[in-house]
BANU-696408 format. One line per field, with one value per atom (N, C-alpha, C): residue number from 0; residue in one letter; atom name; x, y, z; chain. Coordinates in pm, whole numbers, plus 50000, padded with zeros to 5 digits. Atoms other than C-alpha are relative to their C-alpha. Layout:
<sites>
n: c(NUM  ...) $
res: c(A  ...) $
atom: c(CA  ...) $
c1: c(X  ...) $
c2: c(Y  ...) $
c3: c(Z  ...) $
chain: c(A  ...) $
</sites>
This chain:
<sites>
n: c(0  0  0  1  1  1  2  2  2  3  3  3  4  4  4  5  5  5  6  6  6  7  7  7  8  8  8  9  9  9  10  10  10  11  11  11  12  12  12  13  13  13  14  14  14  15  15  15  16  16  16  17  17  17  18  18  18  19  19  19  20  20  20  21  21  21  22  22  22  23  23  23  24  24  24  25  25  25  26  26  26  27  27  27  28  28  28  29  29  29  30  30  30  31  31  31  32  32  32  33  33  33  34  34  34  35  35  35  36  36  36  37  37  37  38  38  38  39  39  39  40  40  40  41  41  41  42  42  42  43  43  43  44  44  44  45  45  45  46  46  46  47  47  47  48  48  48  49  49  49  50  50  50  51  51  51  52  52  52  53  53  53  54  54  54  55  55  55  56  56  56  57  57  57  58  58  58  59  59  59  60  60  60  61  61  61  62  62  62  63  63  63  64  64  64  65  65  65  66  66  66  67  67  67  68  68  68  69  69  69  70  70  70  71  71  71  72  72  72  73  73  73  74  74  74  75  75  75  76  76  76  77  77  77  78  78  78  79  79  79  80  80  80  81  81  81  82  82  82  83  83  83  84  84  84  85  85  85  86  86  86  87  87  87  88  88  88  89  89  89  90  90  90  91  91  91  92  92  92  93  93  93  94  94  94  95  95  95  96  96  96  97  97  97  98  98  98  99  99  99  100  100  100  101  101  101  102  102  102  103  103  103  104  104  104  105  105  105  106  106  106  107  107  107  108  108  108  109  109  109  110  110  110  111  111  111  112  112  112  113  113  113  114  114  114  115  115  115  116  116  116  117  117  117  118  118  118  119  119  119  120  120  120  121  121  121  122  122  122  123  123  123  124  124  124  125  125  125  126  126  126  127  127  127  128  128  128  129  129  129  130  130  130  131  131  131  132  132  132  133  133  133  134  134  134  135  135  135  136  136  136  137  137  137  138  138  138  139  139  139  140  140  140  141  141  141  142  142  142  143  143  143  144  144  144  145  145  145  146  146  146  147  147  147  148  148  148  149  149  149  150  150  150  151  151  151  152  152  152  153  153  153  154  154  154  155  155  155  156  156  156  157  157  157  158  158  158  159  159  159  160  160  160  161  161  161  162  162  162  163  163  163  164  164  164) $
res: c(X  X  X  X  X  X  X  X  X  X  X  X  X  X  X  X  X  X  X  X  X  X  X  X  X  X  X  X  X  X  X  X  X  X  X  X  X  X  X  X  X  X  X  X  X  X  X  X  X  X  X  X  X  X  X  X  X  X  X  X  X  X  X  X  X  X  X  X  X  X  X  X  X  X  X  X  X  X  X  X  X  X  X  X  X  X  X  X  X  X  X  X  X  X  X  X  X  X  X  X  X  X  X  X  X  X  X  X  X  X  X  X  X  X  X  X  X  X  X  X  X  X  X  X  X  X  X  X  X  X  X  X  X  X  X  X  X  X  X  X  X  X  X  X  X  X  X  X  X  X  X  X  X  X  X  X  X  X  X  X  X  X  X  X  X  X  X  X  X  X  X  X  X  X  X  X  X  X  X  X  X  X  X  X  X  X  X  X  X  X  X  X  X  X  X  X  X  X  X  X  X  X  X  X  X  X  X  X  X  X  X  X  X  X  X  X  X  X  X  X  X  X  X  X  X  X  X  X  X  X  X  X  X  X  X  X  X  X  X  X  X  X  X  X  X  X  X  X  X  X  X  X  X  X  X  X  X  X  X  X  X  X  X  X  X  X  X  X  X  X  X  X  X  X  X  X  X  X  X  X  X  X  X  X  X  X  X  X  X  X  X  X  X  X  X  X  X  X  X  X  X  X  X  X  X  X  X  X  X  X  X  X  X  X  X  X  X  X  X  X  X  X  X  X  X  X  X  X  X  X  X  X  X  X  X  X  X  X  X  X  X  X  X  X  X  X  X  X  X  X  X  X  X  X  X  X  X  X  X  X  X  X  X  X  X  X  X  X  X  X  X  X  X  X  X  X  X  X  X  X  X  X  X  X  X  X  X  X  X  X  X  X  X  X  X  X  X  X  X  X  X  X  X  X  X  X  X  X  X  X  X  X  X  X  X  X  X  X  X  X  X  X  X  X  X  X  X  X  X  X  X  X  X  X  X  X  X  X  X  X  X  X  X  X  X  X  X  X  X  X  X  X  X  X  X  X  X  X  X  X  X  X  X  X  X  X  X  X  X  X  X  X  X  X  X  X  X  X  X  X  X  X  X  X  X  X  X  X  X  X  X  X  X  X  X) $
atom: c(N  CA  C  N  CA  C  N  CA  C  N  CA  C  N  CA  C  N  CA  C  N  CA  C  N  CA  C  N  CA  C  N  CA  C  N  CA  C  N  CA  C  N  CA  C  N  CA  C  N  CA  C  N  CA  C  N  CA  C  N  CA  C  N  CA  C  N  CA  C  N  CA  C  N  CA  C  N  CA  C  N  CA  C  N  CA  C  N  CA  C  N  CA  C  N  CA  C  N  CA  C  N  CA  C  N  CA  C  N  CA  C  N  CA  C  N  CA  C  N  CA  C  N  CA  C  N  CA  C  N  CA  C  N  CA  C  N  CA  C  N  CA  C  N  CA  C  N  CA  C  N  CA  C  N  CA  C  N  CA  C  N  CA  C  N  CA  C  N  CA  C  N  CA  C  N  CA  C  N  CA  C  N  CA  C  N  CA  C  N  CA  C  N  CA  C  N  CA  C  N  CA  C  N  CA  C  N  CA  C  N  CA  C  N  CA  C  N  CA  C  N  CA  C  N  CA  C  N  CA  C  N  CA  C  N  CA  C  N  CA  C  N  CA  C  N  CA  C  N  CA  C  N  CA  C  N  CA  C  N  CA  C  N  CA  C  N  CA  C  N  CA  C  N  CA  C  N  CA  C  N  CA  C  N  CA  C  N  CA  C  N  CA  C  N  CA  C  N  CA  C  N  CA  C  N  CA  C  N  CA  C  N  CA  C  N  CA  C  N  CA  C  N  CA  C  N  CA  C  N  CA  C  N  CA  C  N  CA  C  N  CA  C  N  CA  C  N  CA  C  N  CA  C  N  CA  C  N  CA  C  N  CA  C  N  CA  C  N  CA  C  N  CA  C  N  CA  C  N  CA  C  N  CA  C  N  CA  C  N  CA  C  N  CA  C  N  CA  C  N  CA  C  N  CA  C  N  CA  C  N  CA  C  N  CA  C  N  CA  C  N  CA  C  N  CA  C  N  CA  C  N  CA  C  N  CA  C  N  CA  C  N  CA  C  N  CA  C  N  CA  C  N  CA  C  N  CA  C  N  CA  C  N  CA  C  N  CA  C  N  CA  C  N  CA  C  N  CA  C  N  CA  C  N  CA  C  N  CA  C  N  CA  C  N  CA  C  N  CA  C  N  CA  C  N  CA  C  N  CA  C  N  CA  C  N  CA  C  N  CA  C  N  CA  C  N  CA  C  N  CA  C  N  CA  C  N  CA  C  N  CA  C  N  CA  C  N  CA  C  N  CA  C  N  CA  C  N  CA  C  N  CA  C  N  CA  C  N  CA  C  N  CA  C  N  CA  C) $
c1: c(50083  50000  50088  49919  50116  50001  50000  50197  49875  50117  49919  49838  50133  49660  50027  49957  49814  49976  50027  49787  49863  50144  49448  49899  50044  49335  50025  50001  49475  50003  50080  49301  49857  50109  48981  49980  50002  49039  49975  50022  49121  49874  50099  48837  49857  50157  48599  50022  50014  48752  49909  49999  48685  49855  50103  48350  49863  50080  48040  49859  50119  47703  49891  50040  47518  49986  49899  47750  49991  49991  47740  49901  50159  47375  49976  50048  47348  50072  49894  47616  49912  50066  47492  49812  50122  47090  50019  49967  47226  50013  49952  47408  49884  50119  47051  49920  50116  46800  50085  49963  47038  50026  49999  47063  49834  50138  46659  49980  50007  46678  50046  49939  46917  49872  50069  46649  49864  50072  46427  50096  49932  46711  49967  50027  46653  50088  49934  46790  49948  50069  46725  50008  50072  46585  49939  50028  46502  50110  49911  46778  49979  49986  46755  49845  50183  46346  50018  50011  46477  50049  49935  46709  49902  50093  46430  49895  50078  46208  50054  49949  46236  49878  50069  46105  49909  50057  46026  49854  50125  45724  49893  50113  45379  50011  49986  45418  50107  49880  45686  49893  50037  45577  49927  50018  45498  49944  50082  45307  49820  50151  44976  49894  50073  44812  50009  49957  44942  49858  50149  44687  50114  49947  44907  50107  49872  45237  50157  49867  45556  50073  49882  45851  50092  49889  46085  49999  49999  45966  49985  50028  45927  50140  49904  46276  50042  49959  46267  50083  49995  46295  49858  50176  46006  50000  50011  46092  50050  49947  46223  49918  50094  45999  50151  49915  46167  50005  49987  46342  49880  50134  46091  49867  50190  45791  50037  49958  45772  49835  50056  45615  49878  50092  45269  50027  49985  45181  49927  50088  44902  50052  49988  44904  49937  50050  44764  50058  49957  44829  49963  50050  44853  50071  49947  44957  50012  49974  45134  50090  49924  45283  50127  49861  45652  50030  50017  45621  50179  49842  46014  50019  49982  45982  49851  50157  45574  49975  50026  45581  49868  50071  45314  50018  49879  45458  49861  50094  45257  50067  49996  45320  49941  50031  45309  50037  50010  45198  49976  50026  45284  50028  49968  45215  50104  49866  45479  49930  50042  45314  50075  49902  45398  50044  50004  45412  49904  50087  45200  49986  50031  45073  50157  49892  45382  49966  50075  45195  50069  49937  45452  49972  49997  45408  49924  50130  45057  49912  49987  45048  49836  50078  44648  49980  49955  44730  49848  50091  44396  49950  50031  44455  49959  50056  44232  49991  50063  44114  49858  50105  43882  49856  50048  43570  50050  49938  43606  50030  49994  43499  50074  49867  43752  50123  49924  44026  50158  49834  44330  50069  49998  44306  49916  50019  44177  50106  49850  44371  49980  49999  44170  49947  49979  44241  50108  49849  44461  50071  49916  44684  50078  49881  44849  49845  50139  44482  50092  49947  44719  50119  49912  44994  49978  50020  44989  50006  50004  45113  49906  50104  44766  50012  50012  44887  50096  49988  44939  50173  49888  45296  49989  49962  45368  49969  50044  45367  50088  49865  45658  49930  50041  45627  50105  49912  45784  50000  50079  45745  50045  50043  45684  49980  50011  45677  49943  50011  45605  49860  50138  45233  49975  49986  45115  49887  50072  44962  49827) $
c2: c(49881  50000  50125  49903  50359  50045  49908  50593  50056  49963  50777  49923  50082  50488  49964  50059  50397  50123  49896  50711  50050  49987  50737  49897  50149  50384  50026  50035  50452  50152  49895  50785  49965  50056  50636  49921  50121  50345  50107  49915  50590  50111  49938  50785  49942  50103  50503  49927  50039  50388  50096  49893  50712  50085  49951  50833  49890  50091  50665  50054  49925  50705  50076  49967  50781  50172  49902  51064  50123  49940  51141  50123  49954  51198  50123  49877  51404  50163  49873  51664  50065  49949  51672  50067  49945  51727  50151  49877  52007  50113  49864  52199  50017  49972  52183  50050  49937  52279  50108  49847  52568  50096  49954  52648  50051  49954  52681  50098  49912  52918  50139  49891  53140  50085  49923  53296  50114  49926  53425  50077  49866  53635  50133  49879  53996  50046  49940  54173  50122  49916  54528  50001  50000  54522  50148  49875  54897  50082  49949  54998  49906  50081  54688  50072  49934  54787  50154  49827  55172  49954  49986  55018  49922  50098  54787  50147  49882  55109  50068  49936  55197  50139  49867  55583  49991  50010  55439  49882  50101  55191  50089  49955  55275  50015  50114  55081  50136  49931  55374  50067  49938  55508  50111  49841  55892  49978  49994  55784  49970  50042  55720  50070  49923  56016  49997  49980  55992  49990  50021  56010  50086  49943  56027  49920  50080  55912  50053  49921  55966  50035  49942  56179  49939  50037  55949  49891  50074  55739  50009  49954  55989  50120  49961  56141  50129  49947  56332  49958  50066  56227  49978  50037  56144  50149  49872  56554  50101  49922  56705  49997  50009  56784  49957  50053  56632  50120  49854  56877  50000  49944  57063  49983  49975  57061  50136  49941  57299  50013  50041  57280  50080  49905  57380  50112  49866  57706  49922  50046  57490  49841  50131  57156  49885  50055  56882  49924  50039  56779  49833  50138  56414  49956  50038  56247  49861  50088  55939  49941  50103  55702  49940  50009  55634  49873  50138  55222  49955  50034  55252  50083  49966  55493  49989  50018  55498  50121  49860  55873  50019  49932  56064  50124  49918  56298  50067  49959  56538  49997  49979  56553  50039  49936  56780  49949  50055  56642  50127  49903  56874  49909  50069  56807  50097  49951  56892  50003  49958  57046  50054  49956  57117  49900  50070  56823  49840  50158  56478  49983  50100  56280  49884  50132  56013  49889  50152  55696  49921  50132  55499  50033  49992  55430  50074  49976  55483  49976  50017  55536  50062  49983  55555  49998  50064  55552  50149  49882  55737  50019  49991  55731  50132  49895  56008  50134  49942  56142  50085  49934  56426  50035  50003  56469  50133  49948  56714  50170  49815  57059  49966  49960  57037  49980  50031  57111  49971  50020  57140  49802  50178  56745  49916  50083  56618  49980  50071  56403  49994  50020  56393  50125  49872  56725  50035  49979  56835  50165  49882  57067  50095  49950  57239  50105  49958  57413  50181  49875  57756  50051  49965  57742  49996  50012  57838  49889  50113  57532  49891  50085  57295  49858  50174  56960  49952  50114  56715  49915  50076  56534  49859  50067  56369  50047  49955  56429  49967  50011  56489  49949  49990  56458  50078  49964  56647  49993  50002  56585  50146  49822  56933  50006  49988  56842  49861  50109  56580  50053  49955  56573  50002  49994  56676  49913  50110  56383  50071) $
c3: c(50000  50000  50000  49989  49927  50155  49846  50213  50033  49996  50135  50024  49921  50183  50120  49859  50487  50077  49852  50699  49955  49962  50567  50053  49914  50691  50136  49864  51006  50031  49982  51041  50008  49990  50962  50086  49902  51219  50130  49877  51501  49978  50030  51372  50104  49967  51398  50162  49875  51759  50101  49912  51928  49962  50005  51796  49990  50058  51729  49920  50107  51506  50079  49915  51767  50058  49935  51909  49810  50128  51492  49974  50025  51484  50055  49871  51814  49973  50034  51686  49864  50135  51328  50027  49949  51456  50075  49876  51693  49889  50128  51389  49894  50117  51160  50069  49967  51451  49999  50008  51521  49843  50156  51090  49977  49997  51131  50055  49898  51407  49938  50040  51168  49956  50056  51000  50073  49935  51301  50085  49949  51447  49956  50034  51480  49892  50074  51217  49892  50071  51052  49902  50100  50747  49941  50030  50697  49898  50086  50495  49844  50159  50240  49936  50048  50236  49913  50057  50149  49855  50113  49868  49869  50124  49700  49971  50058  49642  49900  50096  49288  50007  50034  49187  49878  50089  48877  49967  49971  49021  50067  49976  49121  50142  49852  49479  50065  49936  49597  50064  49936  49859  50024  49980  49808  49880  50159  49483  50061  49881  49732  49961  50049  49575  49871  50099  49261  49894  50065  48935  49865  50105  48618  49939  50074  48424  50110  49911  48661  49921  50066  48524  49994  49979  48633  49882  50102  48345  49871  50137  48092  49973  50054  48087  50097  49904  48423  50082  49876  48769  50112  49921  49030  50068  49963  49148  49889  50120  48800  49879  50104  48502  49865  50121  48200  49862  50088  47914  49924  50108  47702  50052  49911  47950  50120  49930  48202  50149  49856  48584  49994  50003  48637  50155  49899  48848  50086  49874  49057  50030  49983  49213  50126  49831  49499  50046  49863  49795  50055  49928  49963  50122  49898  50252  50003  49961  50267  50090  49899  50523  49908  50058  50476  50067  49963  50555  50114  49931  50692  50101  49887  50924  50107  49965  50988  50032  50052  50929  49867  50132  50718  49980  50030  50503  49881  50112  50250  49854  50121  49948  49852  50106  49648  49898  50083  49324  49901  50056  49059  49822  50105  48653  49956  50148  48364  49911  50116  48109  49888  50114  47721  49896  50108  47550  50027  50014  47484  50142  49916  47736  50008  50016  47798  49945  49998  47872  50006  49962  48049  50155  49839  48439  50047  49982  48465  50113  49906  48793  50118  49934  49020  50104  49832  49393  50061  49993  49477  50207  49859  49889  50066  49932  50090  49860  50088  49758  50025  49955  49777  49850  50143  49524  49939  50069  49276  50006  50019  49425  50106  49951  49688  49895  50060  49434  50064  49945  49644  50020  49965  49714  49866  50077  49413  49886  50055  49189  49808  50102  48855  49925  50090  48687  49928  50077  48447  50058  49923  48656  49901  50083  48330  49997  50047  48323  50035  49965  48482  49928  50080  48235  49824  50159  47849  49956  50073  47728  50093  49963  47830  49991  50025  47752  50114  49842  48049  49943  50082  47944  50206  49890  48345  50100  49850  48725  50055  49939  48953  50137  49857  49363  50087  49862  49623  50160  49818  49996  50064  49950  50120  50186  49876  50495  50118  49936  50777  50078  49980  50855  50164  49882  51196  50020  49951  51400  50069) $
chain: c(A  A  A  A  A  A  A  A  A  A  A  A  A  A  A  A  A  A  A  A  A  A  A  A  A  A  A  A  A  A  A  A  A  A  A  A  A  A  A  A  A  A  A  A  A  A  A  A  A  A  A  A  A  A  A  A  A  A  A  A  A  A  A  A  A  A  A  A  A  A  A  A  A  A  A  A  A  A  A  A  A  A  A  A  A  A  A  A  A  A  A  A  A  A  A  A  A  A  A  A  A  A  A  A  A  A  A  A  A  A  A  A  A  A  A  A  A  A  A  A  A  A  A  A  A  A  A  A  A  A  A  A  A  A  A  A  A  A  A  A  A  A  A  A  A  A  A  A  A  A  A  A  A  A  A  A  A  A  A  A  A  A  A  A  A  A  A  A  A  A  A  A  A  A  A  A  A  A  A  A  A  A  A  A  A  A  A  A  A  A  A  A  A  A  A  A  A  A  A  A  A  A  A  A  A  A  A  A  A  A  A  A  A  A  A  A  A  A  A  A  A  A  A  A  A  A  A  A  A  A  A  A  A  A  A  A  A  A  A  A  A  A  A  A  A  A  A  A  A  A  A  A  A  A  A  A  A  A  A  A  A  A  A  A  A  A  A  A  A  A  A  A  A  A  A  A  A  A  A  A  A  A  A  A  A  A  A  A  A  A  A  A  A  A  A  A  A  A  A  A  A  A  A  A  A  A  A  A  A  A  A  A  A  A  A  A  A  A  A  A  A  A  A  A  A  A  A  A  A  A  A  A  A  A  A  A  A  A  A  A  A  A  A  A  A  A  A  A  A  A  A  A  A  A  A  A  A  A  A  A  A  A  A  A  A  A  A  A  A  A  A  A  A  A  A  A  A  A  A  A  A  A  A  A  A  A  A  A  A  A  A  A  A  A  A  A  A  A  A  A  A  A  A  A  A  A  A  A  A  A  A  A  A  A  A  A  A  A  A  A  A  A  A  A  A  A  A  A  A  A  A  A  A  A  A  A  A  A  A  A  A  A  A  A  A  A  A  A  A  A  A  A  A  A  A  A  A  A  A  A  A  A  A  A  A  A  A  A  A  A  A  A  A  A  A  A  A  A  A  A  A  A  A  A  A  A  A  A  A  A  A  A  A  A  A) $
</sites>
């Protein structure tokens, strides 16, 4: 036999004197209930939650009021009107809950007027919607109605302040 089978034979031997299956089991069971256990440890989760929030989805947070095409999908940002439109003079108001901190936050929903309609990221989040003659809080008007150029292109958001309880 080489060398090499030989000091592994008599590794395995003293192996097999000194332990048993038994003794195998009880060790190995120990290291899998505690591998189950990994996953209910505390651990914060508020930062990964901030980084999965895209601007360019409906589901974002501060889109709660929303009632339009977001900018961030038509060549803005979700607070920047995209070139060749330009910001209306009026706009409304919403209040949504910020799921990571459990803040409610207002937010100003202003359109970008001046060219087409977009029609990507067609976004209806119609939470604490008001009917239509309260205008400050309603959501389905075309907000370009105060600037020359009348055509609706998108809708930015800004959070304008932390709502009082």
């Amino acid at each position: 036999m080489p060398s090499f089978d030989l000091v592994v034979a008599a590794a395995a031997r003293h192996l097999a004197m000194r332990s048993s299956r038994r003794g195998f089991l009880a060790r190995w069971g120990k290291m899998l209930a505690g591998a189950a256990l990994l996953p209910v440890l505390p651990i914060d989760r508020t930062q990964a939650n901030e980084l999965q929030m895209d601007a360019t989805q409906c589901d974002y947070w501060k889109y709660c009021s929303m009632d339009g095409q977001l900018c961030s999908c038509c060549g803005g940002s979700g607070s920047s009107c995209p070139v060749g439109t330009e910001i209306s003079k009026v706009s409304w108001v919403g209040t949504c809950r910020n799921g990571s901190d459990g803040k409610d936050y207002l937010v100003s929903y202003t359109d970008c007027c001046g060219r087409s309609s977009c029609g990507l990221c067609d976004c209806h989040g119609n939470v604490r919607e008001r009917p239509g003659y309260s205008m400050g809080v309603h959501n389905d008007v075309n907000w370009c109605m105060a600037n020359k150029q009348l055509s609706y292109h998108c809708t930015v958001s800004v959070i304008v302040g932390v709502a009082d309880g």
